[in-house]
C-alpha positions as CSV (number, residue, x, y, z in Angstrom):
1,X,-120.3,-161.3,-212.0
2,X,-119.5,-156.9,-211.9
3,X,-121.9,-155.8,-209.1
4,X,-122.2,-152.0,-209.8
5,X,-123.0,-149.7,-207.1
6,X,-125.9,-148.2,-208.4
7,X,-127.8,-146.5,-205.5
8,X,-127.6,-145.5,-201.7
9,X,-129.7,-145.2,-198.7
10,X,-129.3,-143.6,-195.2
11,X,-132.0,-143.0,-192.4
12,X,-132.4,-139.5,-191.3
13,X,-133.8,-137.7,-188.1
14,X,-135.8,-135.7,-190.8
15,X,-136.8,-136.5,-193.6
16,X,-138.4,-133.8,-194.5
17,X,-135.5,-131.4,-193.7
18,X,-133.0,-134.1,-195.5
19,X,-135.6,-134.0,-198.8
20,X,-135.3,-130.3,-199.3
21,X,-131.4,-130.1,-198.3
22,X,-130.7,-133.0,-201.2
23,X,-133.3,-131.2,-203.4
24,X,-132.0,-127.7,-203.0
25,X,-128.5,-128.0,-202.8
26,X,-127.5,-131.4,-204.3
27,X,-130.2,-130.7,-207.2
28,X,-132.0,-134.0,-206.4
29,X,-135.4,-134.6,-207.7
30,X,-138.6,-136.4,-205.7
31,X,-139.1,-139.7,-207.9
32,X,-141.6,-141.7,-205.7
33,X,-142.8,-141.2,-201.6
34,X,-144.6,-143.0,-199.0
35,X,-144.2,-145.5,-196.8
36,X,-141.1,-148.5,-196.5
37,X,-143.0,-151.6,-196.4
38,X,-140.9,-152.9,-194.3
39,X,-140.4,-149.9,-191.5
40,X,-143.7,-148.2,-192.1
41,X,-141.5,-145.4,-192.0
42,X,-141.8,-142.6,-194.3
43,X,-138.9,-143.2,-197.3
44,X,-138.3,-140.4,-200.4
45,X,-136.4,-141.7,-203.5
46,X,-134.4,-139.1,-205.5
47,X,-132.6,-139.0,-208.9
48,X,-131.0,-136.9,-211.1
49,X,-131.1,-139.5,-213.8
50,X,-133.9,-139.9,-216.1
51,X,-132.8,-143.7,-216.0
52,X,-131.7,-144.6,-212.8
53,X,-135.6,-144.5,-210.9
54,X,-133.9,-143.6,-207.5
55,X,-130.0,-143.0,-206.7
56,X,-130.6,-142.1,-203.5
57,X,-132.9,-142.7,-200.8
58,X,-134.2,-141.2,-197.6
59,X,-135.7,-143.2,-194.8
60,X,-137.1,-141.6,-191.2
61,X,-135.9,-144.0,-188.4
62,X,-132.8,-142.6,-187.3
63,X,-132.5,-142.7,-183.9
64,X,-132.0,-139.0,-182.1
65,X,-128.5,-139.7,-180.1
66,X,-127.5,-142.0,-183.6
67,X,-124.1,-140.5,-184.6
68,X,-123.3,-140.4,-188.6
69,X,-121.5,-143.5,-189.5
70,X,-121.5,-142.2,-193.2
71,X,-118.1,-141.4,-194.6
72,X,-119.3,-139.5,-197.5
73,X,-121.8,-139.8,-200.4
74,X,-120.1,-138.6,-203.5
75,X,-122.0,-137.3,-206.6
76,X,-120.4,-136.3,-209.9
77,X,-121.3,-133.6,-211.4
78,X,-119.9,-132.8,-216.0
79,X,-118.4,-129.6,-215.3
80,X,-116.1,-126.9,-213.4
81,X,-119.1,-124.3,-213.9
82,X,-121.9,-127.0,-211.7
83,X,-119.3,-127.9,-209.0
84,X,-118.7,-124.2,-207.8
85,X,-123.1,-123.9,-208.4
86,X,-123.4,-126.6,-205.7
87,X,-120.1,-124.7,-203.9
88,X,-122.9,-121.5,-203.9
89,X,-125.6,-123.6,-202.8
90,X,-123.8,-125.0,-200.1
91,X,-122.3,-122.1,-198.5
92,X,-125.7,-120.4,-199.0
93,X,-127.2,-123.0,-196.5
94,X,-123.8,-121.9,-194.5
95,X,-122.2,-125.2,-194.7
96,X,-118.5,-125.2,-194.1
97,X,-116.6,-126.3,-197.5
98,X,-113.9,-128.1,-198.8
99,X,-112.2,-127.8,-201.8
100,X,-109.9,-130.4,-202.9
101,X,-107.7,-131.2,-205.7
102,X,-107.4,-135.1,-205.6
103,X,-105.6,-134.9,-208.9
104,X,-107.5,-137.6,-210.6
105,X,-110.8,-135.5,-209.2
106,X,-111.9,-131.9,-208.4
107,X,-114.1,-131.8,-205.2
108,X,-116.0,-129.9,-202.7
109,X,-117.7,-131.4,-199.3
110,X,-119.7,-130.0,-197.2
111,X,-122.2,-131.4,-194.2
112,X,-125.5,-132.0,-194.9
113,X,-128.0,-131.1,-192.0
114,X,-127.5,-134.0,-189.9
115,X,-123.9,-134.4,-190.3
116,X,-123.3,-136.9,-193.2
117,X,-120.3,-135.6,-195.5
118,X,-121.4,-134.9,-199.1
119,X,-118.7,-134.8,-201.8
120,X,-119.6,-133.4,-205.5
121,X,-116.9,-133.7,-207.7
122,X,-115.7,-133.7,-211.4
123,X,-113.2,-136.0,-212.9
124,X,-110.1,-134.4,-214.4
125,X,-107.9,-136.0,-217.3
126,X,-105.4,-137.6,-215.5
127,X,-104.6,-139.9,-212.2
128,X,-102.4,-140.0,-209.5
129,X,-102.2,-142.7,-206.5
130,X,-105.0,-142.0,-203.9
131,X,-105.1,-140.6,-201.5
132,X,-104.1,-137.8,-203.1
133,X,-105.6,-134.1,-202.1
134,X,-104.7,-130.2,-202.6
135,X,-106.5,-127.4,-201.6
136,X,-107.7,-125.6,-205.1
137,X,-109.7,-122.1,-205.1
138,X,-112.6,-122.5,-206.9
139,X,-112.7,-119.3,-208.3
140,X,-109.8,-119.3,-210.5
141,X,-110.8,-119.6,-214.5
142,X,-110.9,-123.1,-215.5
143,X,-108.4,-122.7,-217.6
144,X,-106.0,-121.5,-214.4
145,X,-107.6,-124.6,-212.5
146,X,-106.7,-127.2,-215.4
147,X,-102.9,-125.3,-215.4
148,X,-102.1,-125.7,-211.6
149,X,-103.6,-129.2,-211.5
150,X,-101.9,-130.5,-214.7
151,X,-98.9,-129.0,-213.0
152,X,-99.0,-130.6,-209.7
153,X,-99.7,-134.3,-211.0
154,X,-97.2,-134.3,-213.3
155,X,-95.2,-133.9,-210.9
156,X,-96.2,-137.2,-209.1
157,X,-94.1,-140.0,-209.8
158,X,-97.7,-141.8,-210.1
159,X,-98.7,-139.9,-212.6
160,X,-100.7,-141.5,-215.8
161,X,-103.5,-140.0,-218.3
162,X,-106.8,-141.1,-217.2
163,X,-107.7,-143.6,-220.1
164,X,-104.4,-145.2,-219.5
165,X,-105.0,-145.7,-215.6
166,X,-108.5,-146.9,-216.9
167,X,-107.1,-149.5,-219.7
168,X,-105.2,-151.2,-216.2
169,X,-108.0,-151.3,-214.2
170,X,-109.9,-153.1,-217.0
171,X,-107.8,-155.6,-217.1
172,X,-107.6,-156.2,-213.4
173,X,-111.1,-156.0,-213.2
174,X,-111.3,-159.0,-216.6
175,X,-108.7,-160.8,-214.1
């Protein structure tokens, strides 16, 4: 048995206010509303996948005082251009940013309205050991970003092509 990680769900102080945050910056779209049957709560599912009915979810309930115990919730994104869009969204709802080379990944995070870190990233060609992370300027050319990343993890004595870090993993997964 390969349990995949298909979906997440956090309780929110606002639903409402969470709904249009994931909608308008995240790009998140309303697949189904109402009620939790078993909190009687109100709970919004959300996709960006035509196949997946809900990849995230949004449930009222959390308590006012309740801190985040969230470490992050990560969403990929197929391209340099969408990951500085979100960047612009983000900053545009004046959320603080980070933007991070992890080598093996290009990401920026940013808080969402009740705390919880959001990451939206973009894999890159190759890998290096995690945790691995350098500030990168979104606003170099691609081609500039793909240059100085290339450069630094080649540089790691970790360093492997993507597909060949992925061919290992398969095989420890088979194990």
């Amino acid at each position: 048995m390969k349990p995949q990680l298909c979906h997440v769900g956090i309780y929110a102080h606002d639903a409402e206010k969470m709904f249009a945050f994931y909608e308008d910056v995240v790009g998140l779209t309303v697949t189904d509303r109402g009620l939790s049957t078993s909190t009687k709560s109100p709970i919004i599912f959300m996709s960006s996948n035509p196949l997946q009915h809900h990849q995230f979810v949004i449930v009222q309930g959390r308590a006012k005082d309740a801190p985040s115990t969230v470490n992050q919730l990560s969403f990929k994104v197929d391209t340099l251009a969408e990951l500085r869009e979100v960047a612009g969204r983000a900053k545009a709802h004046r959320s603080a940013l980070r933007q991070t080379s992890h080598g093996n990944a290009w990401s920026v995070y940013f808080p969402d309205p009740e705390g919880n870190q959001i990451e939206i990233y973009l894999d890159t060609p190759w890998h290096v050991a995690q945790p691995h992370g350098d500030p990168i300027d979104f606003s170099l050319s691609d081609a500039d970003i793909f240059a100085q990343t290339e450069a630094k993890v080649r540089s790691d004595p970790t360093f492997k092509m993507k597909d060949a870090r992925e061919a290992e993993l398969a095989k420890i997964l088979a194990s």
